[in-house]
N, C-alpha and C positions, 0 to 999 in steps of 0.2 A: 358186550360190556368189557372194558379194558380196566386192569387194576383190585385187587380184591383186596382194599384195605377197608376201614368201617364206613365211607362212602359208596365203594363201587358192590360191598355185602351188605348193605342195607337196598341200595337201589334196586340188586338182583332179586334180594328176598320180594321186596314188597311189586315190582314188575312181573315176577313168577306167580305171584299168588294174585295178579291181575290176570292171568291169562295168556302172558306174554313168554313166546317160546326165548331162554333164555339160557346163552351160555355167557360164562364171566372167564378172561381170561387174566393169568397172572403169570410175569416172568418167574418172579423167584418158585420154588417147591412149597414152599407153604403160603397159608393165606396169613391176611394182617397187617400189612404195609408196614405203615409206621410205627402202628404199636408194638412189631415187633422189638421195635426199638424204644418205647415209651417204657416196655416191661424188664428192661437189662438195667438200670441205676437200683440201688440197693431198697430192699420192701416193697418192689411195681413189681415182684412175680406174679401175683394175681391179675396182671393185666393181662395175661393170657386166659383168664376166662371169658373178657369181654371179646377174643379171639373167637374162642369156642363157639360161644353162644351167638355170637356173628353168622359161623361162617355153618352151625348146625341149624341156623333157623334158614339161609339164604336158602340151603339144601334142603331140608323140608321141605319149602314152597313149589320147590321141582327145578330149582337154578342149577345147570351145569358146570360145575367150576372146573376148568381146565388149570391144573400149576405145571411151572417148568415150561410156558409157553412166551415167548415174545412176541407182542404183533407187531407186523408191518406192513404194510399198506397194501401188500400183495393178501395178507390173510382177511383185511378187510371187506376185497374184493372179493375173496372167495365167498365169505359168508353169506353175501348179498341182505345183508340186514336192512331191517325198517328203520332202524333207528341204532343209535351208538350211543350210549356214556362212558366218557374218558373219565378215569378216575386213578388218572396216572400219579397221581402226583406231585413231590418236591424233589427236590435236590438242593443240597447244601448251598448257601451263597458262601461265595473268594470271592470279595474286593481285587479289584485290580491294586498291587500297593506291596511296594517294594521287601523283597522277602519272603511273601506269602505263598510261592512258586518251590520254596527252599527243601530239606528233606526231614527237617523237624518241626513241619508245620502239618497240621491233618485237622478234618474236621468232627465235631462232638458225635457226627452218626459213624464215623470211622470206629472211635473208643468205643461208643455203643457195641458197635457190631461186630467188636470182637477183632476189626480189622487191625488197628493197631491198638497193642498191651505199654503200657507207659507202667513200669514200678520201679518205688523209690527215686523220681525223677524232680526235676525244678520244673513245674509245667504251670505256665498261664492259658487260663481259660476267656478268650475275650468273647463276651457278650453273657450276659447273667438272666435271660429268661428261666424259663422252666429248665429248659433242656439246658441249658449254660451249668445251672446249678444241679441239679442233680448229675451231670457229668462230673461236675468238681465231687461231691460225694462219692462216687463210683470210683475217683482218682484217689482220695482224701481213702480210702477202704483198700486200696491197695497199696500204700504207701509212701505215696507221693505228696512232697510239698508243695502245695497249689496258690496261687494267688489271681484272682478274678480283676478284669479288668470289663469297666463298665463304664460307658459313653455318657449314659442318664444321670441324670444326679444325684437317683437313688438305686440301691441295687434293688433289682428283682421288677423293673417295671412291666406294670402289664398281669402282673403273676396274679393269682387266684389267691387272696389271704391267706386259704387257709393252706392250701400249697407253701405258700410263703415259707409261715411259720414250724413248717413240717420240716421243711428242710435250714434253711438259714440259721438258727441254734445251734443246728448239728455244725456246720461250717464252722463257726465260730467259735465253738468250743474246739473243733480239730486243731484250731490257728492259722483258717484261710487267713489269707492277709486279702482284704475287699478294698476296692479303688472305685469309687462311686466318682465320674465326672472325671473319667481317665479316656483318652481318646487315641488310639492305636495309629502309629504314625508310620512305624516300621519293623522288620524284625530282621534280625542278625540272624549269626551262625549258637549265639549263647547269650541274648537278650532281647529282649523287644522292650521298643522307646517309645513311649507315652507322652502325650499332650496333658501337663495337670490341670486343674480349675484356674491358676493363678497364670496359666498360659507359658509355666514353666517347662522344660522336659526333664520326663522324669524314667529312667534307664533301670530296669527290670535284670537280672538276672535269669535266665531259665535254660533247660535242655530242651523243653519241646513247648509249642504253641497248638491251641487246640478252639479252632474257630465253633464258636455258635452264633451267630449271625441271623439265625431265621432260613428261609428254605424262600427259592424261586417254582415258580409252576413250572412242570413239565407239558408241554401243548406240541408233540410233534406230531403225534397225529393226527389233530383237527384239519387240517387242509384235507389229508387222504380221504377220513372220515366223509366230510362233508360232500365230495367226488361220487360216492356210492352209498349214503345211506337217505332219507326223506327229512329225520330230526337227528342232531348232535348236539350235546349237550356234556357240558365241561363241570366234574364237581370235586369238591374235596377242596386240597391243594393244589390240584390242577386247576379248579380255577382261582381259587386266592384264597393263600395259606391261611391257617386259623386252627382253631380246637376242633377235639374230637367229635363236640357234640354239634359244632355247626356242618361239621361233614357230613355224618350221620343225615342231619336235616334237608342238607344239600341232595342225598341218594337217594331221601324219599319222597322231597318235591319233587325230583326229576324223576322219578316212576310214575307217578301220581300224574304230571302231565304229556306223558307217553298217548 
């Protein structure tokens, strides 16, 4: 198994405790995927329990978790497995679109991850899901005057109510400035230009741009996979992005029909 986030540690768990000789591998040194990045916007520390208790139950079951390992289609082959789930993942979606190539553009898992620190800056955050806004929180806690831009023509679509109202208050009493029905057109070197509702443009001022857009599936190594194993099986975000809990669901159908 490839990926040890709460897809590729649920499928390991519940495949181990089938019977199934199981190693899970993961590039980075810790297990978690995404969450580790769901548990860094301000009050989700405890999403490192759901970490825990992940990756102590896959182990229990008798799951080999390998971190610090990349696979490549060579390690595939070595394994000579019966079967494979990818449980690679996402990655950030960049539009192609003028700008976005620039050095004060990055994306909400970048902030997350610590990669890049924005404080005290002018920084629009385009796209307003979960991760959109709780990054603006995360910026909004460091100093930074944030203003969200959002395509929908409401902010937060999609979002879990009660998530909603967990975060969006906070925003708004910080003095996000929210642009529901704002459509990202371009970005300069010190503002990004907006499509308004009224088909107006409307020219933002900012220091940095900080994409949430949603995540593409990562599938590079189903081809390899398929080459050397009898079943392949794709879950998580690798096969189409979504919540925690359909992930989850996704690693234990796919042990289940092992």
């Amino acid at each position: 198994m490839v990926g040890a986030g709460p897809a590729g540690l649920t499928a390991a768990r519940e495949a181990a405790a089938r019977g199934f000789n199981v190693t899970l591998f993961e590039k980075e040194k810790v297990p978690g995927g995404q969450l580790n990045l769901a548990k860094m916007p301000p009050h989700k520390d405890r999403m490192q329990w759901a970490i825990d208790d992940l990756t102590a139950a896959a182990k229990e079951a008798g799951a080999d978790i390998v971190l610090g390992k990349e696979v490549t289609a060579e390690t595939l082959k070595e394994c000579k497995p019966y079967a494979v789930i990818l449980a690679t993942g996402g990655v950030p979606i960049v539009p192609k679109m003028e700008g976005l190539d620039g050095p004060n553009v990055c994306t909400a898992a970048d902030v997350l991850a610590g990669d890049v620190s924005l404080e005290g800056k002018k920084v629009a955050v385009i796209g307003s899901g979960l991760t959109g806004l709780e990054t603006a929180e995360l910026l909004v806690e460091k100093g930074n005057q944030v203003t969200i831009a959002e395509m929908a023509k409401k902010i937060g679509p999609g979002v879990y109510i009660q998530h909603y109202w967990d975060v969006v208050p906070t925003l708004d009493k910080a003095g996000v400035n929210m642009l529901p029905g704002h459509k990202l057109l371009k970005v300069t070197d010190t503002s990004v230009v907006l499509e308004a509702p009224d088909s107006n443009l409307k020219t933002v001022d900012v220091d940095a741009v900080v994409l949430s857009l949603g995540v593409k599936a990562v599938q590079d190594l189903e081809a390899a996979a398929k080459s050397v194993a009898e079943k392949v099986v794709l879950v998580g975000d690798a096969d189409k992005p979504g919540k925690i809990v359909k992930a989850t669901r996704a690693g234990l159908e796919a042990a289940v029909a092992l």
